[in-house]
C-alpha positions as CSV (number, residue, x, y, z in Angstrom):
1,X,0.0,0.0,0.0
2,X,1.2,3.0,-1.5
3,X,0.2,6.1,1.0
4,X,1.9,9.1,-0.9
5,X,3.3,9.4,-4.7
6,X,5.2,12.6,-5.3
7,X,5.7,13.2,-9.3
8,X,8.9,15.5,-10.0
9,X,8.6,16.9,-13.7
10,X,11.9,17.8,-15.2
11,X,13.9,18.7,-18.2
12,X,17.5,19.6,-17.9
13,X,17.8,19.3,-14.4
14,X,21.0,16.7,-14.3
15,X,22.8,19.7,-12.3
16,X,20.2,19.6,-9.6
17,X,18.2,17.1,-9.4
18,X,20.6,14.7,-7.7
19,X,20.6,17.5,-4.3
20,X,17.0,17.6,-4.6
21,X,16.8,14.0,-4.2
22,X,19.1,14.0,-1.4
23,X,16.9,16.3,0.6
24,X,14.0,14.7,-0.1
25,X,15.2,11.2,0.8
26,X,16.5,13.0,3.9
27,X,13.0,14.0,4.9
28,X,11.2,11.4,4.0
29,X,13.5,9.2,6.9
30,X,12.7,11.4,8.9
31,X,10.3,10.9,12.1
32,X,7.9,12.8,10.8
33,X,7.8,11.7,7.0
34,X,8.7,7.9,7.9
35,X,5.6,6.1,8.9
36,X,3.8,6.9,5.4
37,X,5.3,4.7,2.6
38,X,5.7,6.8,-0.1
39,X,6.9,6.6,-3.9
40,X,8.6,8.7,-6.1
41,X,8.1,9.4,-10.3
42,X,10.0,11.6,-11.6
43,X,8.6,12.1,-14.9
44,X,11.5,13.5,-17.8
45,X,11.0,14.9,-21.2
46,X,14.5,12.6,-22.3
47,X,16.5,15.4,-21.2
48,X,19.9,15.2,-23.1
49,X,21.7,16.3,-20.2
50,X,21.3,13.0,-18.9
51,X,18.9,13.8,-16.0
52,X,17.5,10.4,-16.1
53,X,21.0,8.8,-15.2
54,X,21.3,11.0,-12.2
55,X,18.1,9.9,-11.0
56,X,18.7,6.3,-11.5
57,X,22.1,6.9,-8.7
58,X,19.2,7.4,-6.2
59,X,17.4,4.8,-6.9
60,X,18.7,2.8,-3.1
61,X,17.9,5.9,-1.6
62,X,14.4,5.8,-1.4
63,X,11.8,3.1,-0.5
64,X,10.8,3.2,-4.3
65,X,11.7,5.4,-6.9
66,X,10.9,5.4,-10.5
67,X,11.8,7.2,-14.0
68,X,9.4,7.9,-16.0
69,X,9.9,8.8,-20.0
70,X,7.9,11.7,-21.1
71,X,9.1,11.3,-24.4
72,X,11.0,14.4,-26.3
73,X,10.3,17.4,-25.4
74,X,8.4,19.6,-27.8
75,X,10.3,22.3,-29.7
76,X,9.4,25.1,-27.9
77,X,6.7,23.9,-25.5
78,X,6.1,23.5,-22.2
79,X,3.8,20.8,-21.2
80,X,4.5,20.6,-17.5
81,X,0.9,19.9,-17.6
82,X,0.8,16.6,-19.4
83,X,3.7,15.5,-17.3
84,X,2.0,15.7,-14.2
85,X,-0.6,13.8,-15.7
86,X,1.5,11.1,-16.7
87,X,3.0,10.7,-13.4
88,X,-0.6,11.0,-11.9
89,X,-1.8,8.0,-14.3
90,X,1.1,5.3,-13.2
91,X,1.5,6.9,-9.3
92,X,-0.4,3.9,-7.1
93,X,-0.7,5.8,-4.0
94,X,-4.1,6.6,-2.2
95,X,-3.0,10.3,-2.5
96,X,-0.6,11.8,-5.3
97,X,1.0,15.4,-5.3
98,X,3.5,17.4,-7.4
99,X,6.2,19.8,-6.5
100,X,9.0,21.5,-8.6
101,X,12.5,19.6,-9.1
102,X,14.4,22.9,-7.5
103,X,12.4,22.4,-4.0
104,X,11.3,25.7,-4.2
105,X,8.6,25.3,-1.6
106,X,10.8,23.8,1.3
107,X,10.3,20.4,2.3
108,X,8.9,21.2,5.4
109,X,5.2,22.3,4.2
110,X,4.9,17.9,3.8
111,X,3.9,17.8,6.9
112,X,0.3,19.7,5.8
113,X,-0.1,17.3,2.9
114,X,0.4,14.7,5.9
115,X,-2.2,16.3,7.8
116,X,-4.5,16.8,4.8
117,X,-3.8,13.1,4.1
118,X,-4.7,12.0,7.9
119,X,-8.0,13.9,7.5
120,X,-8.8,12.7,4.1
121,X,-9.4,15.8,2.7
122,X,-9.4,15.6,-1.6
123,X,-7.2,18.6,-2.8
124,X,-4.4,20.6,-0.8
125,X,-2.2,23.7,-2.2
126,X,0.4,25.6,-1.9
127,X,0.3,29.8,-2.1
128,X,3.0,32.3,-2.2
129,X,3.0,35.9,-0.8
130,X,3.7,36.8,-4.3
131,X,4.2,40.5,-2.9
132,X,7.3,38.9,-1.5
133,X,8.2,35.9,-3.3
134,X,8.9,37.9,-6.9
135,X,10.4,40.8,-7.5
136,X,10.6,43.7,-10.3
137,X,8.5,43.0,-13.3
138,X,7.8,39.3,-12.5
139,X,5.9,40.8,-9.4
140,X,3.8,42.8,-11.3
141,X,3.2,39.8,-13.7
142,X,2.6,37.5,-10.6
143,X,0.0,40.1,-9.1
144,X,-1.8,41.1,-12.6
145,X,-1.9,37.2,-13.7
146,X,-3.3,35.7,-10.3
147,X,-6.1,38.9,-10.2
148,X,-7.3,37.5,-13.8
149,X,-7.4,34.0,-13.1
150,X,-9.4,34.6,-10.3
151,X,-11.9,36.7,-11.7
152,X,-12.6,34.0,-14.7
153,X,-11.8,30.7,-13.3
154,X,-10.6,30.2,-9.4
155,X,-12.2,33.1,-7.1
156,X,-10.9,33.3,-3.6
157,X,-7.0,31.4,-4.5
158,X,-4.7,34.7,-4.8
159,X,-2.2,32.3,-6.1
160,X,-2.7,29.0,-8.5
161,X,0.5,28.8,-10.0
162,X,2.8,27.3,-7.2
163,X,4.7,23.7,-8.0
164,X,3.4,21.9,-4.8
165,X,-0.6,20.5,-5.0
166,X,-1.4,17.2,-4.0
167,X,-5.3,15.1,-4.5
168,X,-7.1,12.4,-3.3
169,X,-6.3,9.4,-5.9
170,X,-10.3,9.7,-6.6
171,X,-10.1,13.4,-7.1
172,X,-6.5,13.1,-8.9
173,X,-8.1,10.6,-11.7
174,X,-11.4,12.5,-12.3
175,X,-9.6,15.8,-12.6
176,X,-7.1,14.8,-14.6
177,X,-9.4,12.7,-16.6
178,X,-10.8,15.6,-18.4
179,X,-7.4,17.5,-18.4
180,X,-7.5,19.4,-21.8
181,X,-4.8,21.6,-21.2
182,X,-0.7,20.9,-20.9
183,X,1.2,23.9,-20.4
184,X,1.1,26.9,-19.0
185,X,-2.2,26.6,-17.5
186,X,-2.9,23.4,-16.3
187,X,-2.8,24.4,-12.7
188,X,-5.9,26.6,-13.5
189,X,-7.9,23.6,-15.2
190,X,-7.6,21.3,-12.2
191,X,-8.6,23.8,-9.7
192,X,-11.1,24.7,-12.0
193,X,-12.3,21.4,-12.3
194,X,-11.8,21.4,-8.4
195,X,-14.3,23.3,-7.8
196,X,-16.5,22.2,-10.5
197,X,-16.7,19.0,-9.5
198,X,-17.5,20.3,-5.5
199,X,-14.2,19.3,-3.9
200,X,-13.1,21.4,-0.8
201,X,-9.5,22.9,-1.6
202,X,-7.3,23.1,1.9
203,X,-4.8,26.3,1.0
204,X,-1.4,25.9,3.1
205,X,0.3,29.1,3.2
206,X,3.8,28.9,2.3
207,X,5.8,32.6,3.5
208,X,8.9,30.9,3.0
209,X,9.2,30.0,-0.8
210,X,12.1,30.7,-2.2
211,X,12.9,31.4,-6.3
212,X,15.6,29.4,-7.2
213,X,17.7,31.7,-9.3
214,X,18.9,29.7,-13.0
215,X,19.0,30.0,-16.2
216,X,15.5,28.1,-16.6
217,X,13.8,30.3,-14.7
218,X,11.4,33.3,-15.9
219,X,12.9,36.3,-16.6
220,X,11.0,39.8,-17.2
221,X,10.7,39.1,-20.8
222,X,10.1,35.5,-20.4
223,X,7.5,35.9,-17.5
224,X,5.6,38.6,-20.0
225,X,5.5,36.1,-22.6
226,X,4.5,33.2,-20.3
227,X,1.7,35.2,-18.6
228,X,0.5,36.4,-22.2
229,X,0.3,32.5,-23.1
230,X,-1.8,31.9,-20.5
231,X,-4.4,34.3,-21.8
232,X,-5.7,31.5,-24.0
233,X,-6.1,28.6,-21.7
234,X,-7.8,30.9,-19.4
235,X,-10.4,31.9,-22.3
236,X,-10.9,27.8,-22.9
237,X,-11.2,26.8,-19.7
238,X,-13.8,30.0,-19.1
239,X,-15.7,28.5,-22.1
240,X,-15.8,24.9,-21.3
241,X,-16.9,26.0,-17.7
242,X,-19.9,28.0,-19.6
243,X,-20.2,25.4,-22.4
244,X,-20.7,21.9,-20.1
245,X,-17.6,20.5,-21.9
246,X,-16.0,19.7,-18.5
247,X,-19.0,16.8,-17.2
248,X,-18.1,15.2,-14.7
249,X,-17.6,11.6,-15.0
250,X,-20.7,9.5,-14.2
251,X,-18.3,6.3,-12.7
252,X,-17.1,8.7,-10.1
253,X,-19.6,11.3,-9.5
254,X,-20.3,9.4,-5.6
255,X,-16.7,10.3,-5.1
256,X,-17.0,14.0,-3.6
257,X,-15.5,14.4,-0.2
């Protein structure tokens, strides 16, 4: 029996994924982390840095821990979206999660999934004090973005975009079931969904995040052009909400917490 599954998308992260592995093998010995049995997927987009081999050195560190091929990565694409999916579809455990490869939201905010877990509650996230956690233009993008989605699709959740959520199994499958988006804004659909489909969201508070600074991350420009893309799943998602294209379904409707 599988208690927890925590799906790591990556691409290109062969210079850090082997210390964030560390640290979360660390914790999950840990008195606090030990008495759930827990599984790990990271899920790669055949990363030609050889991320995949780095993982596999880790492999006896864990009490299981699994690759999982996303297959190339689209030229120019992001579609963090459909690997969290994939990792959602072969995870086993009774509740699933996903959080960033850079351990951006520190390790320590497990012990509210654990807590959500204990009290079976279907769908836990993470949110940033984005007034603190970005600075300069990427603020303003944070702030402007977060106002949007809220007004079309997630009222009430100043911030949807952090790496760290974690579902019920039940909830994960039906959410993710009628998944139609795979980048940018797939964290809007499945809270969307969410609250479609009547499951209570538990919102941990996380005043500690910390942006790791690479050469992956979002820049002004880059955060501009991100939020812009975003624009567009926001408008879908709006219109399948309006439309009935997101029905819940009918095997799992008795599911709601």
């Amino acid at each position: 029996m599988v208690d927890l599954s925590i799906v790591i998308p990556t691409y290109n992260e062969a210079k850090r994924i082997g210390a964030s592995l560390d640290e979360l093998s660390k914790y999950l010995r840990s008195d606090e982390a030990k008495q759930y049995h827990t599984e790990v997927l990271v899920v790669d987009l055949d990363s030609p840095d050889g991320t995949a081999d780095v993982v596999e050195k880790h492999k006896g560190d864990f009490e299981h821990l699994q690759v999982i091929s996303a297959g190339p990565r689209p030229t120019g694409q992001f579609i963090k979206g459909a690997q969290v999916a994939r990792g959602f579809e072969k995870a086993k455990g009774r509740y699933v999660m996903f959080m960033d490869a850079d351990l951006a939201t520190p390790l320590r905010h497990m012990a509210e999934v654990f807590q959500l877990m204990d009290e079976n509650n279907p769908v836990g996230i993470c949110v940033r004090d984005l007034s603190s956690s970005h600075q300069g233009i990427r603020k303003f993008v944070s702030n402007l973005g977060n106002w949007v989605a809220q007004v079309m699709v997630a009222p009430g959740i100043h911030d949807t975009q952090c790496g760290f959520k974690v579902f019920r199994a039940d909830a994960a499958r039906e959410i993710f079931s009628q998944q139609r988006i795979i980048s940018w804004g797939f964290d809007l659909e499945a809270l969307a969904l969410a609250r479609r489909y009547h499951y209570p969201i538990t919102i941990f508070e996380v005043k500690d995040w910390h942006d790791v600074k690479t050469s992956s991350k979002l820049g002004g420009a880059k955060a501009l052009k991100a939020a812009f893309s975003v624009l567009p799943d926001l408008i879908k998602i709006k219109w399948g909400l309006w439309t009935g294209k997101y029905r819940r379904p009918a095997a799992t409707k008795e599911a709601t917490a």
